[in-house]
N, C-alpha and C positions, 0 to 999 in steps of 0.2 A: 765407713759409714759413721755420721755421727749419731748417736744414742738418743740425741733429744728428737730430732728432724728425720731420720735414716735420710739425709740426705748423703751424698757422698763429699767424705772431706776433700779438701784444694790443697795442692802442695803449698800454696800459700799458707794455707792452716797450721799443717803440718808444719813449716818453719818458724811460723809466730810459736807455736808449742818449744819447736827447738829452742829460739832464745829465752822464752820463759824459764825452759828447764836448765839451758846456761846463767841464765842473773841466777836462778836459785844455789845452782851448785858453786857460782864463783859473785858473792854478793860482793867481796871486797875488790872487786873490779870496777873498773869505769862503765856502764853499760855502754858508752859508743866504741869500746873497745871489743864486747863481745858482738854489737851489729857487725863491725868490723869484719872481726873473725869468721861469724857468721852469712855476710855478705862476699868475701872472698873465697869460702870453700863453694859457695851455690853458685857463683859464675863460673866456676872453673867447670861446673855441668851446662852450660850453656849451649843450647843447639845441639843436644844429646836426644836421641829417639826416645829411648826408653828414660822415663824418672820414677817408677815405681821407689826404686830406693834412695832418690835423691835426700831425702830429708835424714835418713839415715846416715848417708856417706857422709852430709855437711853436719851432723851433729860429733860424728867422730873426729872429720877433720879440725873441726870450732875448738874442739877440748881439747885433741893434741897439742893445738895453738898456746890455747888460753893456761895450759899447764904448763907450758914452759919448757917441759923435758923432753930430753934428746930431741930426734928429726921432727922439722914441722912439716905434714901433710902438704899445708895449703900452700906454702914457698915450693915447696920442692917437687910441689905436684901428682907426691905418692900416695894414692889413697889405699894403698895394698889389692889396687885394679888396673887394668891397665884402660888408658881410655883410648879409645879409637878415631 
């Protein structure tokens, strides 16, 4: 729900939030590199039933990305879940 409207947030929302909070944590990036990030781990839930935690999994995946270190999530598909 959002606080101003108790409307109920859109996982749209929710993802504009995520890349917000990716340019903050990684400003010396290109922002079309965190859309990027950001737009490759959320289609890899595409046509998934459930997306309660979609905006979760594609924040994790984004930053594993966007950090560089060891395995990347969104290549390799492993979001520490298995998809169906």
């Amino acid at each position: 729900m959002n606080a101003t409207t108790n409307m109920p947030v859109t996982e749209e929302q929710h993802i504009a939030a995520v890349r917000r909070r990716l340019a903050k944590r990684f400003p010396h990036l290109d922002p079309h590199r965190i859309d990027t990030a950001v737009d490759t781990a959320l289609h890899r839930f595409d046509g998934r039933p459930v997306r309660d935690f979609v905006p979760l999994l594609v924040e994790r995946a984004a930053t594993a990305s966007l950090q560089g270190g060891g395995s990347h999530p969104i290549e390799s598909g492993d979001f520490g879940i298995e998809l169906r």
